[in-house]
C-alpha positions in Angstrom: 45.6 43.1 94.6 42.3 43.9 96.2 39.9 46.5 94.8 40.1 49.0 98.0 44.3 48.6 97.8 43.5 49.7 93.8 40.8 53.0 95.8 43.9 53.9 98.0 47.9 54.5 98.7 49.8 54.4 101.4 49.9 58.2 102.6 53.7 58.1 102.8 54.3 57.1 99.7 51.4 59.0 98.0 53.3 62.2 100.3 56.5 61.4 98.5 54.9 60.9 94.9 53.5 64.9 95.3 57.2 65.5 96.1 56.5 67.0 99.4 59.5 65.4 100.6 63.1 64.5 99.0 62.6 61.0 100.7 59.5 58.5 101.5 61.8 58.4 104.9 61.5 61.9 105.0 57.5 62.0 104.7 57.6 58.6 107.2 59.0 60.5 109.7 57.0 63.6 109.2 53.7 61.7 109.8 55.1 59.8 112.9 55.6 63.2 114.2 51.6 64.1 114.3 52.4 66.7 111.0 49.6 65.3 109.1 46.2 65.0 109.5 43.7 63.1 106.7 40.3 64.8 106.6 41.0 66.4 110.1 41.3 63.6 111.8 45.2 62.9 113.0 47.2 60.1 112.3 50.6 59.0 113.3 50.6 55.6 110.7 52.7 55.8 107.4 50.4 53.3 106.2 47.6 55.1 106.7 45.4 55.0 103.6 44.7 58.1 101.7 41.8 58.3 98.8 40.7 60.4 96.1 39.0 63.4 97.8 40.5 63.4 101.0 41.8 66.6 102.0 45.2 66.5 103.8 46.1 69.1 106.4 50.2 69.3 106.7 52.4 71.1 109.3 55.3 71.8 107.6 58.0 74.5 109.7 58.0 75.2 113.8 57.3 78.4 115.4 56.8 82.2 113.3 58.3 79.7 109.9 55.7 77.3 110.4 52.9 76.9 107.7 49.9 74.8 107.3 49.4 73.5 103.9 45.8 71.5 102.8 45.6 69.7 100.0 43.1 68.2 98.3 44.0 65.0 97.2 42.7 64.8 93.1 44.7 61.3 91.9 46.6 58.2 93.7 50.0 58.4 92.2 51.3 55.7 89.4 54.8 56.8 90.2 57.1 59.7 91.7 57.7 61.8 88.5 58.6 65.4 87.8 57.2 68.1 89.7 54.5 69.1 87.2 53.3 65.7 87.4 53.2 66.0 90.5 51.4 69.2 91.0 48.6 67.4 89.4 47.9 64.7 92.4 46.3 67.7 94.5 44.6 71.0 94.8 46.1 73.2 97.0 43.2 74.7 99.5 45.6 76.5 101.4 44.6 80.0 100.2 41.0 79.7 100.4 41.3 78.2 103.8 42.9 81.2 105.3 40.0 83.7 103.4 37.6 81.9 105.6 
C-alpha cells in the first residue's frame, strides 16, 4: 500500500463509515449526483480521495426539506462501526456555518 493510500480513503466509503448512508451504494450515488463537495470544490468521483482536515460540504434533501450539512473530517475510518464511533470521524460545522 502506498503512504498517500495510508493519508486518504475513498470518499464513498469514508461517507459510508460516518454512517451517512445505510449503503456505500447509497453514498456512491449521492456523490455522482453533484451532493458533495470536498473543501468547496465539487466532485462527482466516488473515488475521490478525502484527508484528514478536509471539510466536506453535503446536500442532503431537495426543495424547503433540503439541508446542507459540513463536516470536518477529524479521522480516515478503520471500519464502519456503531454510530458513536462513528460520530467521532468528523466535526460537524454546520451550526457555526449558518452564525456567519
Amino acid at each position: 500500500m502506498a503512504e498517500e493510500d495510508r493519508e486518504a480513503q475513498r470518499l464513498d466509503l469514508w461517507l459510508w463509515c460516518a454512517r451517512l448512508r445505510k449503503t456505500r451504494a447509497d453514498c456512491a450515488r449521492l456523490i455522482e449526483a453533484g451532493a458533495v463537495r470536498i473543501n468547496r470544490q465539487p466532485t462527482d468521483k466516488a473515488h475521490a480521495r478525502v484527508r484528514a482536515g478536509d471539510v466536506l460540504t453535503i446536500a442532503q434533501g431537495q426543495g424547503e426539506r433540503g439541508r446542507i450539512a459540513v463536516w470536518r473530517v477529524l479521522a480516515l475510518a478503520a471500519r464502519r462501526g456503531p454510530p458513536a464511533e462513528a460520530r467521532a470521524l468528523y466535526e460537524d460545522m454546520t451550526d457555526d456555518m449558518a452564525r456567519d
